[in-house]
N, C-alpha and C positions, 0 to 999 in steps of 0.2 A: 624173093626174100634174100634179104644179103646176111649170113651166117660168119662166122670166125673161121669156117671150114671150105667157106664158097658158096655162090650164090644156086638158089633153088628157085623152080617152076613149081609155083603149087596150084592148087585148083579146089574149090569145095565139092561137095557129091549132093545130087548129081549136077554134074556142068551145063550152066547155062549160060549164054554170050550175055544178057542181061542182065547178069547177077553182077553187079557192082563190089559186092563184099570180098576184102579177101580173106583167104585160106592160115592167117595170121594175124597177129597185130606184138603191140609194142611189148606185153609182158612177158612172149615166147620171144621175140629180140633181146629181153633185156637178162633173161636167166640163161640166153646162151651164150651170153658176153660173159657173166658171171664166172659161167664154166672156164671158159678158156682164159679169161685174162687171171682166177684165182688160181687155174691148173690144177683142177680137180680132177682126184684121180679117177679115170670112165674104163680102170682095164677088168674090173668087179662086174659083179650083176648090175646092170642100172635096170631099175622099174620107172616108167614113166605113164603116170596116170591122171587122167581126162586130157588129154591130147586132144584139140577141137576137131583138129583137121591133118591131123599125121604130121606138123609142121618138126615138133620138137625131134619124133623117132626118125623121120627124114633126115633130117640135120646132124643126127646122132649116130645111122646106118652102122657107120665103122667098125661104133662100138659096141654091136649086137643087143642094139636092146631092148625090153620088153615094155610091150605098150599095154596097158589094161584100158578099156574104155567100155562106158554103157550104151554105146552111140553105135546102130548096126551101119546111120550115114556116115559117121564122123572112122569107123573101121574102112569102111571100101573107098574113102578118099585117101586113107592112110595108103591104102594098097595100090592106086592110082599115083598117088606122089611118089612115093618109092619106085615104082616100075617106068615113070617119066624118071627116075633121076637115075636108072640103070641098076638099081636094087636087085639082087636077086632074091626069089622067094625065097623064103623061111630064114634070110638075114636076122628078121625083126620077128620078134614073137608079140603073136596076136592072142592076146585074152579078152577076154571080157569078164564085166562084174560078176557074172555068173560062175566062172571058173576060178579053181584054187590059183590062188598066185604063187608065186616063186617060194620056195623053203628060204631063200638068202637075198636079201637084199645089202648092196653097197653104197649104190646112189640111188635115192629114192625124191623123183622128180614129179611133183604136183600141181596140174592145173588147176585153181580152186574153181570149183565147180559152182551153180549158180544155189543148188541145193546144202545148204549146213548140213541136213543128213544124212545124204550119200556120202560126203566126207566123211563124217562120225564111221560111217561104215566102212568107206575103205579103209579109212586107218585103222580103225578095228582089226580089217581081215589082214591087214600088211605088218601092224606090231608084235608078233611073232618072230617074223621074219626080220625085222631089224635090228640090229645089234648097234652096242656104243661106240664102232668106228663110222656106221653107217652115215652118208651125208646127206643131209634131208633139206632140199629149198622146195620151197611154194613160189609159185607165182602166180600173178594175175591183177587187171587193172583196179586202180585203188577203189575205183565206186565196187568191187566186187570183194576187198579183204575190210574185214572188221573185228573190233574188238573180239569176236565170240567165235570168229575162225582160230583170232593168235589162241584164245584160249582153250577151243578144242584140240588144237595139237599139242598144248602144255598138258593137255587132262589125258592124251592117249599117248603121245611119244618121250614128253620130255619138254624140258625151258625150252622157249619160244622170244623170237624178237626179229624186229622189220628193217628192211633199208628202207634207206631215204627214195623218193619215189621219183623216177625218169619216166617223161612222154607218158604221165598218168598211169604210170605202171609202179608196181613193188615186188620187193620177193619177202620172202617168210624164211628165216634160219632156223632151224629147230636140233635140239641137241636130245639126241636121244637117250635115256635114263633107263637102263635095264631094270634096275630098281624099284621102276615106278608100280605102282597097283594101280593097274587097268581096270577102268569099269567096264561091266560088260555088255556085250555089242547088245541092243535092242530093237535091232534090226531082224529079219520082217515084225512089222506091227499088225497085231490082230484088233480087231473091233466090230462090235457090232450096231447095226442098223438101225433108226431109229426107225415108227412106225408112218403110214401115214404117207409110203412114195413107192404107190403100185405095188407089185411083185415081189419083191426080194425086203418086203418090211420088215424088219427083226434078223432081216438074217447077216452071216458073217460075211466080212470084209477081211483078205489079209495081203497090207503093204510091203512090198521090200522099199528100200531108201530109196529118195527122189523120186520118186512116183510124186505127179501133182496133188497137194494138199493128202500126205500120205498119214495124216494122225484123225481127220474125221473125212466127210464126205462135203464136197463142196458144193457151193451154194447153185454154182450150174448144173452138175449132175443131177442137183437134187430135183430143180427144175422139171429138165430133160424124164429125170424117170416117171414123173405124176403126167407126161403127155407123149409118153411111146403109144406108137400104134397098134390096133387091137393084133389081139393074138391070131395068125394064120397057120392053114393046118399044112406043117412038111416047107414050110419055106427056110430058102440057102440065105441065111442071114453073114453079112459082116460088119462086127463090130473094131472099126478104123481109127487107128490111134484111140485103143481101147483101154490105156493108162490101167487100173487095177479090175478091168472086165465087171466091173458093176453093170455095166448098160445089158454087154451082150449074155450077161448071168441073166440077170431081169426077162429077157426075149425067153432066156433058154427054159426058166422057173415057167412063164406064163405060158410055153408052145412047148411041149416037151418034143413034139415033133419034128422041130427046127434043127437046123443043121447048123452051127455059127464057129464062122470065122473068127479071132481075135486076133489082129494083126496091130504092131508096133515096131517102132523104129528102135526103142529102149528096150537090151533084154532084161533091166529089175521091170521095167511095165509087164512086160509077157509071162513073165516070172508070179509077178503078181496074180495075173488075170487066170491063168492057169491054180494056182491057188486058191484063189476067190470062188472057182469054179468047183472044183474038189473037196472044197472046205462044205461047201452046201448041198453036196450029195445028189445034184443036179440029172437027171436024166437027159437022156440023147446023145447025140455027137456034137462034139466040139474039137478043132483043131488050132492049136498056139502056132502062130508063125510070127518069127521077128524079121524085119523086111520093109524094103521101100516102099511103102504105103500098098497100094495093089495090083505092083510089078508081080507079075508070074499068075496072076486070078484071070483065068480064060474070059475072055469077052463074052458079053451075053447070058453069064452062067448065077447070075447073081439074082435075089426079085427084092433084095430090104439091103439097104447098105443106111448106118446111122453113124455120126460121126461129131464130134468137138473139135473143131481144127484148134491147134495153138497160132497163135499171132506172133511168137516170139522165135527168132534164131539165136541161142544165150540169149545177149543184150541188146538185139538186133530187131528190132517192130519188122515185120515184113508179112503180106501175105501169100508170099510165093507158096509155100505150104498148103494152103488153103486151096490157092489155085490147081494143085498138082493132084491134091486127094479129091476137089470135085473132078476136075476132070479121067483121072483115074473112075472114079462111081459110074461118070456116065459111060465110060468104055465097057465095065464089066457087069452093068446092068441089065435087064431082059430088058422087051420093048413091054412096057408099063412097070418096070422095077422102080421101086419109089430111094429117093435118098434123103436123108432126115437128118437137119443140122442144127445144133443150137449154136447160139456164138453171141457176145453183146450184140447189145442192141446197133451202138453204134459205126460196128464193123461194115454192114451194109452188105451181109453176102446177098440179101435177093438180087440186088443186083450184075452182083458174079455168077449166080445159079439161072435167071433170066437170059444172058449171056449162051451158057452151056447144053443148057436144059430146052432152052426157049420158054419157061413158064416157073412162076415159084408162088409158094401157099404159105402164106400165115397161119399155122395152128395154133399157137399160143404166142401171149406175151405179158411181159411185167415190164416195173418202170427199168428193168436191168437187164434182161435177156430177153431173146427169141426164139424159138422152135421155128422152124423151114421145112419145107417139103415141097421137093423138084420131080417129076415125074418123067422117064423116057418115054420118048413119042415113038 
């Protein structure tokens, strides 16, 4: 990546020789030409929040600054790019959604994120902290800014207004207004369950921002929960890419003698699911871990692993993802540990689970989803 500061090695997390995509694209090029050719001043706090891939706080190193991210992958690329570019640790401050931010911000750098809400929320948790010198650009490719982005940073910072757009990118200038009355944040959302989908019927849900479809429960989940498998007595469940832990709640309501995993890559997911769990007075053990799918889960140690792969990298179709969390399943499976997958129809994972598994099962299906079940031989 060619910066105003010099060119960068970047890389996504984790590194694969076949991953095509890079670690960047045009609207982290084009808010760092901004920077430098407006000579914006970076000797302040800069905050830099949703950085995909560490590209911006790399490029920025010099000027100590703090990256917030929801992404436990898009955090350990940041710390890989930095240490390829001779970084030393603790140059760059590493938060995440979960932790307070800065008391002060100066420059406050935005990657617009795919979610409306989580933004709603970061700027929530950042307008505090910004003052009427503070300099505020957004960026991100035009198919990703909309009217309803300019207008949430006008409802939480201050006037709001666009450049003109290069290489299908734009930035966002936002003038911050001490003045303004903030509404307030509505972030985590609570709700409750409707009846009629196994185990956890009636009971409470509560989302932090950008958790998938975080104001009801989605039409796949909803699926997925009317055809979990029966209840086992004392089994190591993990629920995988467990977004607001409805699923592995459900295991834990039905088996109280279950042990369940909830792992995510997102810590508002884990945040959530942790919640979710808490909120409904659940018995047993349960353990939050945020993390690359089922890095560090001992082999063999697992007998129920259920799972929703996402098909998306931001804007990016791929099912490397998909690929990584089965095969993770089948590593840390027993030999007859089952893995349970819903996903469109038209994704075609029997195919990838036939592949891994050597075998896969239709339990259910509608004209829009599947349920899958792969068994270790």
């Amino acid at each position: 990546m060619t910066t105003p500061w010099g060119e960068l090695d970047l890389a996504r997390f984790p590194e694969d020789p076949r991953d095509r995509l890079r670690a960047w694209d045009a609207s982290d090029e084009y808010v760092l030409r901004h920077l430098a050719e407006e000579k914006v001043p970076l000797d302040g706090t800069v905050v830099v929040v949703g950085d995909r891939w560490g590209a911006l706080v790399t490029a920025l190193a010099g000027r100590r600054p703090v990256q917030i991210t929801d992404s436990f992958l898009a955090q350990e690329a940041t710390k890989a790019n930095l240490a390829r570019s001779g970084v030393e640790p603790g140059t760059v401050g590493l938060l995440t959604t979960q932790d307070a931010p800065p008391e002060r911000v100066d420059v406050l750098l935005v990657r617009v994120p795919k979610s409306l809400a989580l933004l709603e929320d970061q700027l929530s948790r950042l307008a505090p902290a910004v003052h009427a010198g503070t300099v505020v650009v957004g960026t991100g490719m035009v198919k990703e800014i909309h009217t309803s982005t300019l207008r949430l940073f006008e409802r939480v910072l201050g006037p709001t207004r666009t450049s003109l757009a290069e290489k299908k990118a734009r930035l966002i200038f936002c003038t911050p207004d001490p003045a303004l009355e903030r509404p307030a944040n509505p972030w985590p959302y609570t709700y409750t369950l409707p009846d009629s989908i196994g185990a956890v019927s009636g009971r409470t849900v509560v989302n932090h921002a950008g958790v998938f479809c975080a104001d009801r429960l989605d039409i796949g989940t909803r699926f997925f929960l009317r055809h979990l498998p029966a209840a086992g007595g004392g089994r190591r469940v993990v629920d995988l890419g467990c977004g607001n832990g409805v699923v592995g709640t459900a295991v834990a309501v039905g088996d109280p003698g279950a042990e369940v995993l909830f792992v995510d890559e997102s810590f508002q997911a884990v945040a959530s699911a942790e919640a979710t769990y808490k909120a409904n007075g659940v018995p047993g053990h349960a353990e939050f871990r945020v993390g690359d799918g089922l890095a560090g889960v001992p082999a063999g140690s697992v007998d129920l692993v259920l799972n929703n792969p996402p098909f998306h990298s931001h804007q990016a179709t791929t099912d490397a993802t998909a690929w990584r969390m089965f095969a993770g399943a089948q590593r840390v499976l027993r030999p007859g540990g089952e893995l349970w997958v819903i996903g469109n129809r038209h994704l075609g994972y029997h195919v990838k689970l036939r592949k891994l598994f050597g075998n896969s099962q239709l339990v259910a299906s509608d004209p829009k989803f599947v349920v899958l079940k792969a068994v270790k031989k």
